[in-house]
N, C-alpha and C positions, 0 to 999 in steps of 0.2 A: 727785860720787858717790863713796859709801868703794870700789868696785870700781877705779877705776881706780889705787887706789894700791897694788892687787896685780901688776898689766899687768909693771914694772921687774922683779920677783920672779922674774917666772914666765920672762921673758926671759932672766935670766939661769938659774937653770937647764936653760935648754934651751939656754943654748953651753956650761956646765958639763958636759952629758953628752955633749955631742962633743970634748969636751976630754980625756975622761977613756978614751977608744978603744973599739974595736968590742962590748967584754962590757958596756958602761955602757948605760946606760936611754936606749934612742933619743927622737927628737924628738915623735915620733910618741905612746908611751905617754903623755911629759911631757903632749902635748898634747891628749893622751885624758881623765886626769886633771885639769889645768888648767881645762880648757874644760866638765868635767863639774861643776867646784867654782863656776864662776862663772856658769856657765847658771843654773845650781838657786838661787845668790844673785838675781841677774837676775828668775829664774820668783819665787822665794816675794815681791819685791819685787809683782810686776806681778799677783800672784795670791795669795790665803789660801790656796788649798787645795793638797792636795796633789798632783794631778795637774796644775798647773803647775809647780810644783816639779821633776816626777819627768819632764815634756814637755823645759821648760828645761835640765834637767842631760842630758837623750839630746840635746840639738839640739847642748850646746853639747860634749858629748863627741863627738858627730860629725865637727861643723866642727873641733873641736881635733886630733883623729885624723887630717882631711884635708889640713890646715895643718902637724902635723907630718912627715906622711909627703912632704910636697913638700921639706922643710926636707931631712930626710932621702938625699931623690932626689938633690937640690940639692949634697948636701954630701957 
């Protein structure tokens, strides 16, 4: 799948913005973004229309939001 060759990228940006100290772009946003770009790939894959598109990009902004903010907690 061309999605998983994004996964490395997206990884590293999100130690990139803990690297970079507390004014930098938390885990969290990274993963609100991230997860909304790859959902919405995901949906338009698994769906023509546009509300799987627009379903896939909220889910995976979701779970990206929820997986950041642990990183976040975490760190």
């Amino acid at each position: 799948m061309q999605i998983l060759h994004i996964l490395p990228a997206i990884h590293a940006e999100i130690t990139k913005a803990h690297e970079k100290g507390p004014c930098a772009s938390s885990a969290r946003n990274v993963g609100i973004v991230a997860g909304a770009v790859l959902g919405a790939a995901i949906g338009s894959q698994m769906s023509d229309k546009k509300a799987g598109v627009a379903l896939g990009a909220g889910l995976g902004a979701s779970l990206g939001g929820i997986i950041g903010n642990d990183i976040d907690r975490r760190s």
